[in-house]
DSSP file (Angstrom, degrees, kcal/mol; ACC not computed):
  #  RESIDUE AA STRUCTURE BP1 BP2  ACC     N-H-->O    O-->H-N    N-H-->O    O-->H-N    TCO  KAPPA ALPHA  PHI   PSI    X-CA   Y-CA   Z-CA
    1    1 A X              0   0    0      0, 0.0     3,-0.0     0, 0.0     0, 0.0   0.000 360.0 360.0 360.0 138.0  108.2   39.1   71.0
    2    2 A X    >>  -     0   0    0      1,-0.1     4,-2.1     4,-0.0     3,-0.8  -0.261 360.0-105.3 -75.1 160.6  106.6   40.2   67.5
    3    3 A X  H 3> S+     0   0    0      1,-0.2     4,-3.2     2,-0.2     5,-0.4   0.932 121.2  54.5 -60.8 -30.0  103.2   39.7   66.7
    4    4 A X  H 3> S+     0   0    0      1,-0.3     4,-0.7     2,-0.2    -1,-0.2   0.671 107.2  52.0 -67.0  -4.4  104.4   36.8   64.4
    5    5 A X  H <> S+     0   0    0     -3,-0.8     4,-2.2     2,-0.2    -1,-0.3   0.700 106.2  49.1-104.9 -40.8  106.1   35.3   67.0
    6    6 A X  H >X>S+     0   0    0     -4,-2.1     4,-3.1     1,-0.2     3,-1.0   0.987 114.1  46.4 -71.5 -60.0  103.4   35.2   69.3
    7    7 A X  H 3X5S+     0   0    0     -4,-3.2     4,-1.2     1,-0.2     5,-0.2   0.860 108.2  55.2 -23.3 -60.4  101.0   33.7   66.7
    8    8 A X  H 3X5S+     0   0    0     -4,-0.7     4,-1.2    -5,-0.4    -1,-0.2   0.815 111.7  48.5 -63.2 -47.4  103.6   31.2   65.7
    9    9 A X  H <X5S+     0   0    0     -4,-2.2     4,-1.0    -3,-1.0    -2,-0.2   0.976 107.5  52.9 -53.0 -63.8  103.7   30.2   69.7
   10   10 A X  H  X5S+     0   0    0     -4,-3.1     4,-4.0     1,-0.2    -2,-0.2   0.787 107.2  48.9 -56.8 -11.2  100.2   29.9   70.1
   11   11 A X  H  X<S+     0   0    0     -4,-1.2     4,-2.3    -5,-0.5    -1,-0.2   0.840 113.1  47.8 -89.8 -16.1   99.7   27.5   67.2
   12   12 A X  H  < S+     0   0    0     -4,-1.2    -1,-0.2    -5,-0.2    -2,-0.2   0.940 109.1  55.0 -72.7 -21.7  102.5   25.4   68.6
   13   13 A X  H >X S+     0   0    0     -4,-1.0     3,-2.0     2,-0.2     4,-0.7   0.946 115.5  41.8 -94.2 -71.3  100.6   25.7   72.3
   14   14 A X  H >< S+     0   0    0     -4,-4.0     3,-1.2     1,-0.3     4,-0.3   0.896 114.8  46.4 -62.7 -31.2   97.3   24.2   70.5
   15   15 A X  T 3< S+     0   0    0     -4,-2.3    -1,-0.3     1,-0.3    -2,-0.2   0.487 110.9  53.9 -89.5   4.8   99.0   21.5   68.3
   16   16 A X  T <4 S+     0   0    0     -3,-2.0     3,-0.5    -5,-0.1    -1,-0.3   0.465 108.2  50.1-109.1   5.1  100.9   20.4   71.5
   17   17 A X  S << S+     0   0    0     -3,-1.2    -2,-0.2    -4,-0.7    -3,-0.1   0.472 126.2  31.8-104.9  10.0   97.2   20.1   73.7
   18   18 A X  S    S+     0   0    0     -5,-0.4    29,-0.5    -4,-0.3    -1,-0.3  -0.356  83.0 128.7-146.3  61.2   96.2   18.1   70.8
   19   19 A X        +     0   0    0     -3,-0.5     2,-0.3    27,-0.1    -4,-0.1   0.197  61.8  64.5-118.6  32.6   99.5   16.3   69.6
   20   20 A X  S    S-     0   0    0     -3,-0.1    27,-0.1     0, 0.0     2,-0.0  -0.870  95.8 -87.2-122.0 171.0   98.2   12.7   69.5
   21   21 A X        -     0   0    0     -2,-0.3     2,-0.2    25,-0.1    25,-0.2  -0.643  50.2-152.5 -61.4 149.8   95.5   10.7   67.4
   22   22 A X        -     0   0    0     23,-1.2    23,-0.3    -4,-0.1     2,-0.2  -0.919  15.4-160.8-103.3 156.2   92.3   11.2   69.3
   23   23 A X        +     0   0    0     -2,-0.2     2,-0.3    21,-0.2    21,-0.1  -0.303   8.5 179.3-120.9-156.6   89.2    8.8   69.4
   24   24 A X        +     0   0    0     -2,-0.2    19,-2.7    20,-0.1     2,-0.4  -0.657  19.7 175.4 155.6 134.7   85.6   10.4   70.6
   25   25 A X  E     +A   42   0A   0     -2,-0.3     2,-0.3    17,-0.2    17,-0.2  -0.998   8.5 139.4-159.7 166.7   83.3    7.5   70.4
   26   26 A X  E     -A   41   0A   0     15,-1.1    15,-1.2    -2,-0.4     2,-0.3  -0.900  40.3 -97.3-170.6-171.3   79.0    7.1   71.6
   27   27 A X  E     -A   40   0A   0     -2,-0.3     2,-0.2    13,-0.2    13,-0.2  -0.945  22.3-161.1-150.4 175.1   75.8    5.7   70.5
   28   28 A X  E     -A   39   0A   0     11,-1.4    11,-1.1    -2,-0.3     2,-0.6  -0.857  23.9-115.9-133.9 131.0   72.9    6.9   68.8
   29   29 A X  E     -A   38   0A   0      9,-0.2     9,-0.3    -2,-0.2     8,-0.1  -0.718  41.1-116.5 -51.5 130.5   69.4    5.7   68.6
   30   30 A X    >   -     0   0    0      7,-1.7     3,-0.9    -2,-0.6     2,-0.4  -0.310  25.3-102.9 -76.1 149.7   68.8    4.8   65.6
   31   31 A X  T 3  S+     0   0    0      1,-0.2    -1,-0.1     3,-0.0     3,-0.1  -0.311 102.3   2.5 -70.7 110.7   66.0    6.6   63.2
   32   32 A X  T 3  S+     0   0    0     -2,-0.4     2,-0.3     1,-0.3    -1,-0.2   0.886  91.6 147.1 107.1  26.8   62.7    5.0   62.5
   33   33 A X    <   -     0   0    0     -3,-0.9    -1,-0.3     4,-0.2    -4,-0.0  -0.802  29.5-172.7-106.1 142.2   63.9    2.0   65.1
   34   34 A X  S    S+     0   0    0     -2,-0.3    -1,-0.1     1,-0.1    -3,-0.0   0.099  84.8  54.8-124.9  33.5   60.6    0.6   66.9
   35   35 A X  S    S-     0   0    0      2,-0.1    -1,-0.1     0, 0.0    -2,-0.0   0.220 117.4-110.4-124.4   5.7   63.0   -1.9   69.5
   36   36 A X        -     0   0    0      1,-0.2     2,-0.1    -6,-0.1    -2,-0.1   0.950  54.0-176.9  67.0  39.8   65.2    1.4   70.7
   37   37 A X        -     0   0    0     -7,-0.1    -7,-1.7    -8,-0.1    -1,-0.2  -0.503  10.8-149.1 -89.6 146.3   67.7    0.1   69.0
   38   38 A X  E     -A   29   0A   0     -9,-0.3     2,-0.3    -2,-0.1    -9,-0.2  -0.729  10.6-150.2-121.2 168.1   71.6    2.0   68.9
   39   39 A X  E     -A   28   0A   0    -11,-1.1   -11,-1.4    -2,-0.2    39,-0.2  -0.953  14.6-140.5-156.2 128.9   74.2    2.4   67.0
   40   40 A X  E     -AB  27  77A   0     37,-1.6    37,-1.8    -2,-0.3     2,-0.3  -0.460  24.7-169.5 -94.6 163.1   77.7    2.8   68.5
   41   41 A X  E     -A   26   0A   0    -15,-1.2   -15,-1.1    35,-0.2     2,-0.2  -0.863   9.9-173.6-140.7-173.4   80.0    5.3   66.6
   42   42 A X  E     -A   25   0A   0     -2,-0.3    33,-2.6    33,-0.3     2,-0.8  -0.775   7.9-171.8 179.1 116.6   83.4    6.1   66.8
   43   43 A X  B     -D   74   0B   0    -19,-2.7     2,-0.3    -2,-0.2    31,-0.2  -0.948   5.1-168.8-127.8 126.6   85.8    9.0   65.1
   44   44 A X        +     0   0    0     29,-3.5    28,-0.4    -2,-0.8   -21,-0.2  -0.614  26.8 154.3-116.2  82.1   89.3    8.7   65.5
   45   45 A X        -     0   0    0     -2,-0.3   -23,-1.2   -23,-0.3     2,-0.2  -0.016  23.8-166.9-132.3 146.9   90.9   12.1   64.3
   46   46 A X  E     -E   70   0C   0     24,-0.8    24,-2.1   -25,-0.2     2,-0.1  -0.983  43.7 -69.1-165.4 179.6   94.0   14.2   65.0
   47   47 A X  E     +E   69   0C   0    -29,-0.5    22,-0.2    -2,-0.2     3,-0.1  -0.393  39.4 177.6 -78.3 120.2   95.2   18.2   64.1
   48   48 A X  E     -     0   0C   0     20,-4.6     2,-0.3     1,-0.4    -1,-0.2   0.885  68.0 -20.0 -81.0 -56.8   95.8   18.7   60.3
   49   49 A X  E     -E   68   0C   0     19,-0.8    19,-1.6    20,-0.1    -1,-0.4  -0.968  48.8-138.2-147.5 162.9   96.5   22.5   60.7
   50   50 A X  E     -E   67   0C   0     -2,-0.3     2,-0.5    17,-0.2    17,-0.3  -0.938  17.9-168.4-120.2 114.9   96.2   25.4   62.9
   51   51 A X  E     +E   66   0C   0     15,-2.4    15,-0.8    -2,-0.3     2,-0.2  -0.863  20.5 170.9-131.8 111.8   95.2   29.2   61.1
   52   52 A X  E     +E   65   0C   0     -2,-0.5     2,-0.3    13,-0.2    13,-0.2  -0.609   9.9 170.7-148.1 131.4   95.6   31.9   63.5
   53   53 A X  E     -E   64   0C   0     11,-2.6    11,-3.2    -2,-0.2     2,-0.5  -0.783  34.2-100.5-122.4 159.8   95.6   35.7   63.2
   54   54 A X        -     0   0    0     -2,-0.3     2,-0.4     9,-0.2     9,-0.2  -0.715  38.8-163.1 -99.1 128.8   95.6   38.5   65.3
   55   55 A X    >   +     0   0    0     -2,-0.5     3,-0.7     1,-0.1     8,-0.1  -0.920  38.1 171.3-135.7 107.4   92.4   40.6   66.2
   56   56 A X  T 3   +     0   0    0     -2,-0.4    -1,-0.1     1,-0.3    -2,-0.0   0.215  68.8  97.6 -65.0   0.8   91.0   43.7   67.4
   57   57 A X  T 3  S+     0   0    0     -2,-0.1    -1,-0.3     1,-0.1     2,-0.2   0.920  82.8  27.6 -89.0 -34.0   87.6   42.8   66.5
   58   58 A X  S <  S-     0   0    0     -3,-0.7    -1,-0.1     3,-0.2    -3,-0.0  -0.788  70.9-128.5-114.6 149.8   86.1   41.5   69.7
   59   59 A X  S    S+     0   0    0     -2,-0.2    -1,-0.1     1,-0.2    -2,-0.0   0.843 107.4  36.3 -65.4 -37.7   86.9   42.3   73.4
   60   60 A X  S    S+     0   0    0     52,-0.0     2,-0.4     2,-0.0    -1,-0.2   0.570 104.2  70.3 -71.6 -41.7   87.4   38.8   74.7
   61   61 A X        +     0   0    0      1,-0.1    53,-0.2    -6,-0.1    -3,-0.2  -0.740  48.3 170.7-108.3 118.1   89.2   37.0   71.4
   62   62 A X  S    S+     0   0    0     51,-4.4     2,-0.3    -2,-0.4    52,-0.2   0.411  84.4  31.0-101.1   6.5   93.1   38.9   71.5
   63   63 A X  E    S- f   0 114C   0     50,-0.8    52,-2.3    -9,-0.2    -1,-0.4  -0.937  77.8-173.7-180.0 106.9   93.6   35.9   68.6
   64   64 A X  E     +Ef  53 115C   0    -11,-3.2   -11,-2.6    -2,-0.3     2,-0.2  -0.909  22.0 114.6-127.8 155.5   91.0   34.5   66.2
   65   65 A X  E     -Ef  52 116C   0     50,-1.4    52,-1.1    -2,-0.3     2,-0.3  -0.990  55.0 -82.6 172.0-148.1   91.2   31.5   63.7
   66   66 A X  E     -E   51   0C   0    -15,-0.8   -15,-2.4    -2,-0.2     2,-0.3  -0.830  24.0-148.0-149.5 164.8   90.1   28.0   62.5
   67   67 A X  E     -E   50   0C   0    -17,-0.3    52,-2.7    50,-0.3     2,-0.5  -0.919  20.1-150.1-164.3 105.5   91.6   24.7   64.0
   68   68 A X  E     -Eg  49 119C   0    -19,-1.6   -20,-4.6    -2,-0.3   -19,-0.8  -0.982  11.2-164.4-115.1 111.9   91.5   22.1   60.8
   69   69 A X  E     -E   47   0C   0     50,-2.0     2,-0.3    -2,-0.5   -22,-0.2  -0.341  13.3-144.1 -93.1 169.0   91.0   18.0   62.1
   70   70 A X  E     -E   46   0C   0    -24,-2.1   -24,-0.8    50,-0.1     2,-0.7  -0.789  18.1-127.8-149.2 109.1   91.8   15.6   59.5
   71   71 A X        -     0   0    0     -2,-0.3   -26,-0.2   -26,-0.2     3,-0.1  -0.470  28.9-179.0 -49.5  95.2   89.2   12.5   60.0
   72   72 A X  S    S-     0   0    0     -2,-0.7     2,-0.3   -28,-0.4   -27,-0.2   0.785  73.8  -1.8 -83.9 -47.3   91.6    9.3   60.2
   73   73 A X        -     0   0    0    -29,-0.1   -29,-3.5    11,-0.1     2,-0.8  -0.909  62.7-171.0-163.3 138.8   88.7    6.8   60.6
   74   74 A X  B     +D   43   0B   0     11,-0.5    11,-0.6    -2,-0.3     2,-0.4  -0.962  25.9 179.4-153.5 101.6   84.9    7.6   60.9
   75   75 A X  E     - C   0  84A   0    -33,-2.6   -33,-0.3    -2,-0.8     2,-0.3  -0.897  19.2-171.1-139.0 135.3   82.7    4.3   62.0
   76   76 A X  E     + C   0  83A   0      7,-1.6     7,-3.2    -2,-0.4     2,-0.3  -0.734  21.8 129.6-109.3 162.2   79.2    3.1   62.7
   77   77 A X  E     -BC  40  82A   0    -37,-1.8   -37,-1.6    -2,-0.3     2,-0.7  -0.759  43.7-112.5 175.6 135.3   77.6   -0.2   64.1
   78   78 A X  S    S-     0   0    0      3,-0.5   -39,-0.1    -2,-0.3     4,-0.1  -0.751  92.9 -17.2-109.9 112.4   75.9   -2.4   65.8
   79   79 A X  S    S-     0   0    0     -2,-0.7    -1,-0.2     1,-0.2     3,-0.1   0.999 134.1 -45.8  63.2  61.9   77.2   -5.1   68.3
   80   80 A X  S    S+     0   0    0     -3,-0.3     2,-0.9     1,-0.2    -1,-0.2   0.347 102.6 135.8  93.5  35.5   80.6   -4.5   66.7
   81   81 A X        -     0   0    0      2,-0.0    -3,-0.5     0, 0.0     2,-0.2  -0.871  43.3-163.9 -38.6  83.1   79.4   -4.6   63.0
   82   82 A X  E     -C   77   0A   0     -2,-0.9     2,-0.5    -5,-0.2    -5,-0.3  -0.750  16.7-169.7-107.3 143.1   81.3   -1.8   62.2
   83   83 A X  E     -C   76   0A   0     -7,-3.2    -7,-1.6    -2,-0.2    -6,-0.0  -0.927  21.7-131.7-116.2 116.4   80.5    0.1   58.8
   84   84 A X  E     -C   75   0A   0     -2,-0.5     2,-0.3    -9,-0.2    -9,-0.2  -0.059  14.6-157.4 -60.0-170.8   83.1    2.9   57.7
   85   85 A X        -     0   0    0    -11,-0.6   -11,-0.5     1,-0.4     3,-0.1  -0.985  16.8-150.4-174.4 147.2   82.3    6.2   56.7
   86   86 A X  S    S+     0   0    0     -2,-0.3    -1,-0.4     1,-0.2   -12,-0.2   0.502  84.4  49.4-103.1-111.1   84.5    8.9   54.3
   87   87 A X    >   -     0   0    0     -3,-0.1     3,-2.1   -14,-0.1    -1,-0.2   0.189  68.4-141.2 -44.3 129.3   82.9   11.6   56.2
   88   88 A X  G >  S+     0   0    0      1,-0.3     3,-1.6     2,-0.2     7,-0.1   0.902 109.1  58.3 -56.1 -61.3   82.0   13.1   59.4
   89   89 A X  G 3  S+     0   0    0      1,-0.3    -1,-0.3     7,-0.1     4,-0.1   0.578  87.1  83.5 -48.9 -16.1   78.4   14.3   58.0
   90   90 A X  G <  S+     0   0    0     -3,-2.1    -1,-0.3     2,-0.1    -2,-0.2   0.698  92.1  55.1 -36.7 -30.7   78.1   10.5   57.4
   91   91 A X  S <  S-     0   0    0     -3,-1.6     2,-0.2    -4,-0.1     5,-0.1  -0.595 114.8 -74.1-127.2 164.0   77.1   10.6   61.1
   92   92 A X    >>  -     0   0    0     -2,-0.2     3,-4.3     1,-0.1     4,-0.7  -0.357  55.1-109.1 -60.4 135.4   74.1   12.7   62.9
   93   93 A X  H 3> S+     0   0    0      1,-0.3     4,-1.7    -2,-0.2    -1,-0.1   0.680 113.1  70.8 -42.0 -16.8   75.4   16.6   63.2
   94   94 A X  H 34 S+     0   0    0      1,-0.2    -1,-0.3     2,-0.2    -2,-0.1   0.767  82.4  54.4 -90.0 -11.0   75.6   15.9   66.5
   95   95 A X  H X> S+     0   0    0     -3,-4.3     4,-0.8     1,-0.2     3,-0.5   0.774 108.5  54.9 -76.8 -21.6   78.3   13.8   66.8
   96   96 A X  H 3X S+     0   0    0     -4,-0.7     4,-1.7     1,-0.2    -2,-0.2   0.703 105.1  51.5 -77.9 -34.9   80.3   16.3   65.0
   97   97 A X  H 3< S+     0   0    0     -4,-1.7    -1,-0.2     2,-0.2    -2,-0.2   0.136 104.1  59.1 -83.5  15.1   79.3   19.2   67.5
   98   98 A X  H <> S+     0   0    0     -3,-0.5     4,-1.5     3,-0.1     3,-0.2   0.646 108.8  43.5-119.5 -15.0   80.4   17.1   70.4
   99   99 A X  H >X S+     0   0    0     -4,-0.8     3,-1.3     1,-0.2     4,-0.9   0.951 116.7  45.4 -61.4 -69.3   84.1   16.8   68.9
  100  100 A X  H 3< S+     0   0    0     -4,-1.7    -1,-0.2     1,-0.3    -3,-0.1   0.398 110.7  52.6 -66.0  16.2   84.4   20.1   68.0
  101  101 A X  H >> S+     0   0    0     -2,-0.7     4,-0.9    -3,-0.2     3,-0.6   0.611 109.0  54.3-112.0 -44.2   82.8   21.4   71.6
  102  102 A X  H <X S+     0   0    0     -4,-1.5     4,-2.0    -3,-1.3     5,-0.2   0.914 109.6  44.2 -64.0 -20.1   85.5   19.2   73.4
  103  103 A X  H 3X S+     0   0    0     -4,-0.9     4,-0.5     1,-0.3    -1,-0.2   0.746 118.4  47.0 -80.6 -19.7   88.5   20.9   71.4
  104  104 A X  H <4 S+     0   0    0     -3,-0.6     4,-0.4    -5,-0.3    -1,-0.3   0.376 104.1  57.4-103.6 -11.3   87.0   24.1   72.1
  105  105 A X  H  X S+     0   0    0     -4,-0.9     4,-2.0     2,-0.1     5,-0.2   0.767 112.7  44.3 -81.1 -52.2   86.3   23.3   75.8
  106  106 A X  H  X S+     0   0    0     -4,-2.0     4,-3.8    -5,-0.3     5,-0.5   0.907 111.8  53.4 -57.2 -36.2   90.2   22.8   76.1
  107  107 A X  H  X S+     0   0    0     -4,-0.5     4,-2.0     1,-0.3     7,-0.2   0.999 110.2  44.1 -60.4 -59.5   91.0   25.7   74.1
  108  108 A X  H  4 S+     0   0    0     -4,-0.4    -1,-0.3     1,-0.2    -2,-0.2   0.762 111.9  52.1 -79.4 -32.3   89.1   28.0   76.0
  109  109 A X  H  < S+     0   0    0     -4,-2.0     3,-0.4     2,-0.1    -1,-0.2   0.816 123.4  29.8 -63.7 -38.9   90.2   26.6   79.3
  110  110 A X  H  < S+     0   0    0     -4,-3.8     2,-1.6     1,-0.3    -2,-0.2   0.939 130.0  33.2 -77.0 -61.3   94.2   26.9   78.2
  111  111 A X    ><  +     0   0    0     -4,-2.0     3,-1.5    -5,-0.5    -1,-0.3  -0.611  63.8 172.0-109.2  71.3   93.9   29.9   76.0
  112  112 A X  T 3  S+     0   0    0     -2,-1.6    -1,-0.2    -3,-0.4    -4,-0.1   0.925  72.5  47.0 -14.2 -82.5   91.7   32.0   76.8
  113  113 A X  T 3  S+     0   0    0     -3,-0.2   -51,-4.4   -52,-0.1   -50,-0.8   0.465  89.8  94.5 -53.1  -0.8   92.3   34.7   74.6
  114  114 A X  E <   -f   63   0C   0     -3,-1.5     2,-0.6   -53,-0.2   -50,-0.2  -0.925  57.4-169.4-117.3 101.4   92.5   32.7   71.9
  115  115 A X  E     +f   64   0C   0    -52,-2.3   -50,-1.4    -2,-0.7     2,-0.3  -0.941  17.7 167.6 -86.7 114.4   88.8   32.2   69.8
  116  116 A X  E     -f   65   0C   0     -2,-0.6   -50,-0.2   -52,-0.2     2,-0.2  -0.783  26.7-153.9-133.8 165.0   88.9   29.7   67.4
  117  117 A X        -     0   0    0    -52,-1.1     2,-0.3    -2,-0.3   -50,-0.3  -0.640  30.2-130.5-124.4 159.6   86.1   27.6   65.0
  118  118 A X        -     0   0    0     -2,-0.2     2,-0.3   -52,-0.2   -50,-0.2  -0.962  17.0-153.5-144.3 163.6   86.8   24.3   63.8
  119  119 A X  B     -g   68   0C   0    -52,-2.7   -50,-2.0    -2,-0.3   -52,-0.0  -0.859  19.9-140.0-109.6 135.0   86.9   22.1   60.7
  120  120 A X              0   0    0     -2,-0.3   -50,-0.1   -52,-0.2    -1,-0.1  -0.249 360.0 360.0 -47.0 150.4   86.7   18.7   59.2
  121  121 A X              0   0    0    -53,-0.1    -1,-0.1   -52,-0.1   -51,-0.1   0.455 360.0 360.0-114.8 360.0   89.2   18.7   56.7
């Protein structure tokens, strides 16, 4: 198998551990709230496209790239008030590092070799 062929595999390998819509959903406290009041959130997401090339640079990574989501429906609310949102930075940064640490938890359990970053699109 060529390198292009192997590449070409792995990207089918990630977009088939991620080949449905996903949801990720939490609460928050909310800022400046003085009842401890939350705020539910919810991102329902799925794989726009998959970048990967192959790379000597690091010992670990035989395969580096970037992993592109495309944000389907991005909401906050309280006691189902839901208000949408065009953007993932709409929400605290952390709700956005805890999608991209689950895709990257999977990744790194199947594919090892494989290092990848990912992006809102």
């Amino acid at each position: 198998m060529n390198p292009e062929e192997k590449i070409e595999k792995i990207k089918k390998l990630i977009t088939k551990l991620f080949n449905k819509v996903m949801t990720m959903e939490g609460k928050y406290m909310m800022p400046y709230s003085t009842n401890n009041d939350y705020a539910n959130w919810s991102v329902i997401y799925r794989i726009d496209r998959v970048n990967i090339w192959e790379t000597k640079k690091y010992n670990n990574c035989i395969y580096s790239g970037t992993i592109y989501l495309e944000p389907i429906e991005i909401k906050v609310g309280f006691e189902g008030d839901w208000e949408y949102m065009k953007y993932i930075t709409d929400l605290p940064s952390w709700v956005e590092d805890d999608v991209k640490d689950s895709i990257l938890d999977e990744i790194e359990k199947w594919l090892p070799m494989v290092c990848v970053d990912i992006d809102f699109t």
